[in-house]
GUKE-267262 format. One record per atom (N, C-alpha, C): residue number from 1; x, y, z. Coordinates in Angstrom, 2 decimals, padded with zeros to 5 digits. Atoms other than C-alpha are relative to their C-alpha. Layout:
N
REC     k         u         v         w
REC   NUM         X         Y         Z
...
***
This chain:
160
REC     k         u         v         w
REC     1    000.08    000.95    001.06
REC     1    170.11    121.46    063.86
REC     1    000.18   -001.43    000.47
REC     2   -000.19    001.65   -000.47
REC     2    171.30    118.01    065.93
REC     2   -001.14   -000.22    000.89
REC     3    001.33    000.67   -000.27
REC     3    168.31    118.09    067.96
REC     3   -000.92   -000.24   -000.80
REC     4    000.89    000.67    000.89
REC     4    166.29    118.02    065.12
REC     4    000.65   -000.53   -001.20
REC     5   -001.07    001.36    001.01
REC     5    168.47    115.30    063.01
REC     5    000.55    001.41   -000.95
REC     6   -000.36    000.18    001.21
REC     6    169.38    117.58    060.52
REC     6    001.18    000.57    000.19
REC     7   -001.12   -000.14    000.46
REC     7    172.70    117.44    059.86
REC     7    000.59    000.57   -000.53
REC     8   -000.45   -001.29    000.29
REC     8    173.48    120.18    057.86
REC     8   -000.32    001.11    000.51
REC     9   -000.27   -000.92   -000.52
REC     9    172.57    122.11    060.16
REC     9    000.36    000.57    001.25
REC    10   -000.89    000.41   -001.95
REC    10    174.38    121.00    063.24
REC    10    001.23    000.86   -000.34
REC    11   -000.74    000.14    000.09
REC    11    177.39    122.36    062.21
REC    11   -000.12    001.67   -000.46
REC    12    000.11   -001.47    000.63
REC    12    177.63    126.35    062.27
REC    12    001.20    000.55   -000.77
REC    13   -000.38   -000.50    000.65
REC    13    180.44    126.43    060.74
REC    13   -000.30   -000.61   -001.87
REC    14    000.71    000.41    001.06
REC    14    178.65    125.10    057.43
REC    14   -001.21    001.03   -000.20
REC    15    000.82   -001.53    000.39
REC    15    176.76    128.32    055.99
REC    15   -000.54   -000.68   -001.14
REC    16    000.48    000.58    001.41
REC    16    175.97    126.01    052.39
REC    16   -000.92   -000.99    000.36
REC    17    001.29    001.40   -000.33
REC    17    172.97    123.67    052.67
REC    17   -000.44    000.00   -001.72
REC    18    000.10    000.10    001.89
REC    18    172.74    121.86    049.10
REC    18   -001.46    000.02   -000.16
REC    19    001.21   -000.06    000.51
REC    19    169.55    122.38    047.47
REC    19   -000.86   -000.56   -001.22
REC    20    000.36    000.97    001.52
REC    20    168.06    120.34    044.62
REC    20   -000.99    000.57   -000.48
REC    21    000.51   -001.04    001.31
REC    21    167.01    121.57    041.29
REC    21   -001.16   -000.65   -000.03
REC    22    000.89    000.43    000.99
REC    22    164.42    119.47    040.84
REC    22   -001.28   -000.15    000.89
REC    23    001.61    000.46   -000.25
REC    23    160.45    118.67    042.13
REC    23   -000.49    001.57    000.53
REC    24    000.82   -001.44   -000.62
REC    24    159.91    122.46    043.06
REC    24   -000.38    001.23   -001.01
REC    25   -000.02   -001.27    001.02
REC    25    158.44    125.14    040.35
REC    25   -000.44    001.39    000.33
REC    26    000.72   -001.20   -000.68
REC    26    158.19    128.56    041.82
REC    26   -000.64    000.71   -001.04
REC    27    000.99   -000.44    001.17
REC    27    155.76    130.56    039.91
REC    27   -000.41    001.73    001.06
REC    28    000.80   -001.95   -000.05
REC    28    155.21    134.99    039.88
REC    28   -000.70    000.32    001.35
REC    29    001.12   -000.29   -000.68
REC    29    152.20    134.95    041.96
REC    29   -000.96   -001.11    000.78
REC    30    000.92    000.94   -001.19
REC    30    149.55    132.91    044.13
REC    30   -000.26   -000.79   -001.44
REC    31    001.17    001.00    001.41
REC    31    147.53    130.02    041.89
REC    31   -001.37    000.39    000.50
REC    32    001.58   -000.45   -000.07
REC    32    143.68    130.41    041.47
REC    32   -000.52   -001.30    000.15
REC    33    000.90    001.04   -000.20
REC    33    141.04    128.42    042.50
REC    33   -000.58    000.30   -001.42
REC    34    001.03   -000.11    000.43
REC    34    137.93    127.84    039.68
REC    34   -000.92   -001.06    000.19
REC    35    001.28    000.63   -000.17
REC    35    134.79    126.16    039.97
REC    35   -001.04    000.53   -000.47
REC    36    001.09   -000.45    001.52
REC    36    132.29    125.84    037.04
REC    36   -001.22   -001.38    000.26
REC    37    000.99    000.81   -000.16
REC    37    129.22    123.84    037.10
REC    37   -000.66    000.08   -001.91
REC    38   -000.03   -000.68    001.86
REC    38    128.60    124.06    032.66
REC    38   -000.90   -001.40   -000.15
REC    39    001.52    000.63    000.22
REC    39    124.78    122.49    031.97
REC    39    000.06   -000.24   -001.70
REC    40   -000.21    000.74    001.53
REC    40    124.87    120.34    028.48
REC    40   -001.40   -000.87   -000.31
REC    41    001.24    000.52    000.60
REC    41    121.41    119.51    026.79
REC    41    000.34   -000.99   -000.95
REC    42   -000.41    000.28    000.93
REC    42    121.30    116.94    024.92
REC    42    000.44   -000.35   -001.64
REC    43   -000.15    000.33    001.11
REC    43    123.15    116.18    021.94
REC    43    001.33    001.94   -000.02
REC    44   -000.65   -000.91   -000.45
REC    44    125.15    119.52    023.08
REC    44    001.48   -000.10    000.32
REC    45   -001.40    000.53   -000.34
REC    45    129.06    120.16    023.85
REC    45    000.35    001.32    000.58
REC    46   -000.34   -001.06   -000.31
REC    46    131.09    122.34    025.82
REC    46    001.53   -000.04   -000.19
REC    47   -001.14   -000.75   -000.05
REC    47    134.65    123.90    025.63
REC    47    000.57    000.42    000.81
REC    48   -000.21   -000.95   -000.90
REC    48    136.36    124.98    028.58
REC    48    001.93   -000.16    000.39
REC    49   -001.44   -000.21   -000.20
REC    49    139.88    126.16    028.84
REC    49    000.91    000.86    000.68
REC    50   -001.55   -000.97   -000.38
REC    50    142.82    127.95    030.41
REC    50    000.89    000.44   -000.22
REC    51   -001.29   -001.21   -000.08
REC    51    145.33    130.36    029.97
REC    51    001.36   -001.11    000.50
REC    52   -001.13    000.31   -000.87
REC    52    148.75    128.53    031.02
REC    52    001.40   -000.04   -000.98
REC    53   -001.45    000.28    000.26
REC    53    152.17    129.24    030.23
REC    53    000.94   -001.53    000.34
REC    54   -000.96    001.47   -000.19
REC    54    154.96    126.58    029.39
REC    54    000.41    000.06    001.50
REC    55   -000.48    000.05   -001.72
REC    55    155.76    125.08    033.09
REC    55   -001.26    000.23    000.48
REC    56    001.17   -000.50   -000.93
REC    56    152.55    126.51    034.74
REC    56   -000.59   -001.44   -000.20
REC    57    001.07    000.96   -000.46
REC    57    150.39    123.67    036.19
REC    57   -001.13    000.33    000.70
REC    58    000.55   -000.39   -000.81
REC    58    147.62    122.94    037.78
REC    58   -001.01   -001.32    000.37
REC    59    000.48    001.54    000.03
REC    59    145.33    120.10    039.46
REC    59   -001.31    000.26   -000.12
REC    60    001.86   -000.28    000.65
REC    60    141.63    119.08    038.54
REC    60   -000.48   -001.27    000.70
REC    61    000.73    000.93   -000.08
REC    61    138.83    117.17    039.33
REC    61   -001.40    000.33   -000.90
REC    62    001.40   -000.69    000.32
REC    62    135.79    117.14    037.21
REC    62   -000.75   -001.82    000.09
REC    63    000.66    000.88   -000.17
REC    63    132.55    114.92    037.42
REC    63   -001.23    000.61   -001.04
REC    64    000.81   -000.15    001.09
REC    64    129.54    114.55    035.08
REC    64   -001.47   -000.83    000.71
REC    65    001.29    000.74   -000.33
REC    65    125.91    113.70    036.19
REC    65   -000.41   -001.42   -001.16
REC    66   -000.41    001.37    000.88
REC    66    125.97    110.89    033.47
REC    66    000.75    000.10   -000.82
REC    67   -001.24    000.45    000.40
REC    67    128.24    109.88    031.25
REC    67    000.08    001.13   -001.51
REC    68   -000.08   -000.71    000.80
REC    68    129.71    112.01    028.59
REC    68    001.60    000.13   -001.19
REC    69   -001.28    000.28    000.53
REC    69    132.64    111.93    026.03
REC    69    000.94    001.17    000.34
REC    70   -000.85   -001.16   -000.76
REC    70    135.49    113.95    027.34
REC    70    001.26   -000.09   -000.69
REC    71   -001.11   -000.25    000.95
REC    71    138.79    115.00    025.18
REC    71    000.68    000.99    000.87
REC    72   -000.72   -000.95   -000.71
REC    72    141.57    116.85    027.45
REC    72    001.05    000.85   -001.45
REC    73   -001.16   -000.39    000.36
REC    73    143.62    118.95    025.16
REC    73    000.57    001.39   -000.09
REC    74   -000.43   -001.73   -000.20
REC    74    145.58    122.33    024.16
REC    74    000.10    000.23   -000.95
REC    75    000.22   -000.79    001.03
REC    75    146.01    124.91    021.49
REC    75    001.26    000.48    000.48
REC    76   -001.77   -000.78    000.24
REC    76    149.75    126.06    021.16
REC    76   -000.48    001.42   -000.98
REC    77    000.27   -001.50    000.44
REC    77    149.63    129.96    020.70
REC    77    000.74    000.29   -001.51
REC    78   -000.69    000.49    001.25
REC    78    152.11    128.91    017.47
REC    78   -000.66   -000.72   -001.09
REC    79    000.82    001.11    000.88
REC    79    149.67    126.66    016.01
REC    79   -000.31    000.97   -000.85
REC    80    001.02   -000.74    000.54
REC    80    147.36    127.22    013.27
REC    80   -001.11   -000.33    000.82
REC    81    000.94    000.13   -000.36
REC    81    143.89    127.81    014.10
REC    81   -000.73   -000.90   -000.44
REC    82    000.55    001.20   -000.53
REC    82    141.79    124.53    014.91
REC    82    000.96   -001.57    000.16
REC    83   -001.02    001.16   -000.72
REC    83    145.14    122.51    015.96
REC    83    000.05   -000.20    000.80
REC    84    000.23    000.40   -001.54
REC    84    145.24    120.59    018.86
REC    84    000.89   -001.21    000.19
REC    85   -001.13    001.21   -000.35
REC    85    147.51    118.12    020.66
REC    85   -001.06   -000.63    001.39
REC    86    000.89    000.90   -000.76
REC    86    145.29    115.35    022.79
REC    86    000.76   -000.54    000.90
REC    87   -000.41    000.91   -001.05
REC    87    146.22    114.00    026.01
REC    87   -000.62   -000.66    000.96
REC    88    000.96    000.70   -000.18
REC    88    143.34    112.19    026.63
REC    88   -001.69   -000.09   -000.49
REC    89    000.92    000.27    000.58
REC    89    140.16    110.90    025.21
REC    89   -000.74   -000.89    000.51
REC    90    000.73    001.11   -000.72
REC    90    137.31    109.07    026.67
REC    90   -001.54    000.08   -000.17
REC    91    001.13   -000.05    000.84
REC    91    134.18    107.79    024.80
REC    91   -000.84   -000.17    000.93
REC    92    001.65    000.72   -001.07
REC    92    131.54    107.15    027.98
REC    92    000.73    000.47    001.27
REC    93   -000.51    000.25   -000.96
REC    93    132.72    108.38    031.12
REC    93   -000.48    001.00    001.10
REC    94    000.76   -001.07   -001.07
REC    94    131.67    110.26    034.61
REC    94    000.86    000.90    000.57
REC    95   -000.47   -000.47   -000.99
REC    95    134.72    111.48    036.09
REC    95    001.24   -000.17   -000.78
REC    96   -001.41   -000.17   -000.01
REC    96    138.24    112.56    035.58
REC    96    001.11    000.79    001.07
REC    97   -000.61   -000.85   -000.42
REC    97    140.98    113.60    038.12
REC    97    001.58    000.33   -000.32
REC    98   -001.51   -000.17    000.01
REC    98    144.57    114.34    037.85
REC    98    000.53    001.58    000.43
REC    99   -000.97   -001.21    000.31
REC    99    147.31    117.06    037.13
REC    99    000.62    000.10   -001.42
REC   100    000.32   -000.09    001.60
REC   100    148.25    118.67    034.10
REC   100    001.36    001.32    000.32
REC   101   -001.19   -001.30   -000.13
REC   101    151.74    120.70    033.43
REC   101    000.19    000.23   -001.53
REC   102   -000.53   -000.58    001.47
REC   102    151.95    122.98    029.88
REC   102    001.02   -000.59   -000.34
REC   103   -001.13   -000.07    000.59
REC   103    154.66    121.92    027.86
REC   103   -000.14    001.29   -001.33
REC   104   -000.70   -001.13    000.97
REC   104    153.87    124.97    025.69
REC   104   -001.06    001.08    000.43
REC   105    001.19   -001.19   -000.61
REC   105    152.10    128.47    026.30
REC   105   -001.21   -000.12   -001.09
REC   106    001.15    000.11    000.70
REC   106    148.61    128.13    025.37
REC   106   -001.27   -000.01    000.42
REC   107    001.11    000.25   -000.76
REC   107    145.09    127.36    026.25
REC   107   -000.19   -001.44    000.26
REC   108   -000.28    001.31   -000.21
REC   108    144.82    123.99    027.66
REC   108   -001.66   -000.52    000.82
REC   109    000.54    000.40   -000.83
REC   109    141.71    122.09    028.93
REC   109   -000.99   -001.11   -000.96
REC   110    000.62    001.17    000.19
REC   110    138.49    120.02    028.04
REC   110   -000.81    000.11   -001.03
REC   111    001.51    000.02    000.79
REC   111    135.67    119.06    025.51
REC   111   -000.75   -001.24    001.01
REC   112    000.74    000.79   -000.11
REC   112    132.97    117.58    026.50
REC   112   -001.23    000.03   -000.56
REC   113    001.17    000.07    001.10
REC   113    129.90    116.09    024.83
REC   113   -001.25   -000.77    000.70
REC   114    001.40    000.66   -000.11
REC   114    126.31    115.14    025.60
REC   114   -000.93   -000.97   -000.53
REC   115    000.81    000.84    001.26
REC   115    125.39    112.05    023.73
REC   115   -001.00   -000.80    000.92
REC   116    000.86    000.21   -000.71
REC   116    122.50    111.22    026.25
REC   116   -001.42    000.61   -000.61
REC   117    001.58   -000.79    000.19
REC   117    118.90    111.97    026.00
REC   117    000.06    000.50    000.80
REC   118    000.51   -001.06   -000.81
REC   118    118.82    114.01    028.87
REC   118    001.19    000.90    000.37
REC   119   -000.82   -000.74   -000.13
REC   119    120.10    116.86    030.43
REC   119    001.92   -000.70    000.80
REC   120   -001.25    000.14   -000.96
REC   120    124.26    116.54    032.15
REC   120    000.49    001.12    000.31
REC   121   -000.91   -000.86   -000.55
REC   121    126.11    118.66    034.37
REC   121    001.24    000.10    000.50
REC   122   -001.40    000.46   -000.28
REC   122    129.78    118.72    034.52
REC   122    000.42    001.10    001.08
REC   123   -000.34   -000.47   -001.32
REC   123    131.02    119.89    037.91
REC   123    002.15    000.27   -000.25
REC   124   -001.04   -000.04    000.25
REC   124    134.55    121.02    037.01
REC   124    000.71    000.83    001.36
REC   125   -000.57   -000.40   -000.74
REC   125    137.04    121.93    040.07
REC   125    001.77   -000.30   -000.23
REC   126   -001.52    000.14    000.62
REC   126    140.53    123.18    039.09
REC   126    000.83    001.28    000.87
REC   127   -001.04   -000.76   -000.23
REC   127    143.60    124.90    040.53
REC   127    001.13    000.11   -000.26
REC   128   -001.58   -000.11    000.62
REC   128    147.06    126.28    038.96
REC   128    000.08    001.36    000.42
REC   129   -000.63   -001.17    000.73
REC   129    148.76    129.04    037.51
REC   129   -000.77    000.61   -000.94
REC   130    000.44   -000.68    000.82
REC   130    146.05    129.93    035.21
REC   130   -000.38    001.44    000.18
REC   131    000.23   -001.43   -000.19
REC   131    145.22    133.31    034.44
REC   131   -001.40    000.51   -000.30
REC   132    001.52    000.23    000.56
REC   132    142.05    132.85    032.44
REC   132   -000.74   -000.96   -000.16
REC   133    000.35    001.38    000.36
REC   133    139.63    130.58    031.42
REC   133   -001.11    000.68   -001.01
REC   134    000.42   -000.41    001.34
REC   134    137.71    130.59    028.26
REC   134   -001.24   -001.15   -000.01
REC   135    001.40    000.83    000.15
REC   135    134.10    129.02    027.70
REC   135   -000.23    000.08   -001.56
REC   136    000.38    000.00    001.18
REC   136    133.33    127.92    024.11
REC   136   -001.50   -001.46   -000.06
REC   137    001.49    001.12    000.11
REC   137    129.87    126.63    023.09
REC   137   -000.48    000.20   -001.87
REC   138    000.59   -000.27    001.99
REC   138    128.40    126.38    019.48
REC   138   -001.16    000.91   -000.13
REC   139    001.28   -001.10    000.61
REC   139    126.65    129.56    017.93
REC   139   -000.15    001.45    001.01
REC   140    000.09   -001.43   -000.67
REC   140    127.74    131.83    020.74
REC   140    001.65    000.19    000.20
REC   141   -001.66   -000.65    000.07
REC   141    131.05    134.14    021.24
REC   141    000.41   -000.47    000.85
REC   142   -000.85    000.80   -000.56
REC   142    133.65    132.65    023.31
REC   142   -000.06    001.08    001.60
REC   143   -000.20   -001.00   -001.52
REC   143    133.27    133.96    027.27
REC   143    001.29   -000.02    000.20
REC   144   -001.15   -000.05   -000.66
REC   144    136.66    134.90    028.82
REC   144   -000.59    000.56    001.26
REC   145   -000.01   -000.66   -001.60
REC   145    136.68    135.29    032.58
REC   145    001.48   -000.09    000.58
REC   146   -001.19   -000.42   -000.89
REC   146    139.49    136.32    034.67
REC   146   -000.14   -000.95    001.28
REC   147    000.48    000.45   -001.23
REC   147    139.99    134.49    037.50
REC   147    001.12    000.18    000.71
REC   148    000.05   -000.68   -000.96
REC   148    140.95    135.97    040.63
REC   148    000.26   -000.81    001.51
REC   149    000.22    000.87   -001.62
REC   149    140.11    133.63    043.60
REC   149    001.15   -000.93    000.67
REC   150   -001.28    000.46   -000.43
REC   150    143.36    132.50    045.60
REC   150   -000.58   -000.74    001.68
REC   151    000.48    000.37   -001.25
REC   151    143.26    130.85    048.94
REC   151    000.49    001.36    000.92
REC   152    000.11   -001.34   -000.75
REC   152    144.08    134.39    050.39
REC   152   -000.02    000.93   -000.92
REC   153    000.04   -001.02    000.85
REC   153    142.57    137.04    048.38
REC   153    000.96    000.82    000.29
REC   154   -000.88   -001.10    000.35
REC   154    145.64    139.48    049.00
REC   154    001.31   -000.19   -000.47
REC   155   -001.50    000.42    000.80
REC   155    148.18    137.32    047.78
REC   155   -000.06   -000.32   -001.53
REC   156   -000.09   -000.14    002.03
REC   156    147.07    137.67    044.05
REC   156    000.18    001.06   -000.22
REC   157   -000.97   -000.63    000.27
REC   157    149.73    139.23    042.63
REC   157    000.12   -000.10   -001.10
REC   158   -000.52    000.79    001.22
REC   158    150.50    139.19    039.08
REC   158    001.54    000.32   -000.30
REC   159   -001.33    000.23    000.06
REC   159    153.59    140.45    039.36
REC   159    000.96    001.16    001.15
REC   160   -000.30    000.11   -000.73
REC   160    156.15    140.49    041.91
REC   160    001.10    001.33    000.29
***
């Protein structure tokens, strides 16, 4: 431990090394990759969401071949049906990245809308804790897919 500075652990008779509660959330099982490519004609909208328990996170990047109105939000499994809590909104735009942590178990993710004359393609690339993801479009049933894909397929686990 004193050749490599650390100090608590120069000292064998010191068996306790303090540990802090806070910036680390262990989570069940591996996180999933997804990657969706979701084609919007226009005047068209899409729906696309995730599965995530309170605490579960996960990070994103999505992009849009032109510009498109984009609404991040979630559906609390408590709600009534067509309630929603918004945590972002954006009337014209190509691109969004961040991170995104549940504060309640639910489905959590995006709208987006096609107010273009021509076709757009939103390039969505996301990784968490989700378990599912849910495709909603107008006039057809709601896809659910499972998703699966970890950075080592044998460490998806769902439970430990």
């Amino acid at each position: 431990g004193a050749a490599l500075g650390l100090i608590v652990l120069s000292d064998p008779a010191s068996r306790e090394i303090p540990v802090r509660s806070d910036g680390l959330t262990a989570q069940p099982s591996a996180y999933r990759i997804d990657r969706r490519a979701l084609e919007l004609e226009p005047g068209a909208f899409v729906e696309y969401k995730y599965r995530l328990e309170a605490g579960e996170a996960m990070v994103y990047s999505w992009t849009a071949s032109n510009t498109v109105r984009s609404e991040m939000h979630s559906e609390a499994d408590t709600s009534p049906v067509g309630t929603a809590e918004f945590f972002e909104v954006a009337e014209e735009t190509l691109h969004r990245h961040g991170s995104y942590t549940a504060p309640f178990p639910g489905i959590h993710g995006w709208y987006w809308l096609n107010e273009t004359d021509g076709p757009v393609t939103v390039t969505l690339h996301a990784a968490g804790f989700f378990t599912t993801s849910t495709e909603f479009r107008e006039g057809v049933a709601p896809i659910v897919r499972e998703i699966t894909e970890t950075p080592d397929s044998a460490a998806y686990r769902p439970y430990f």
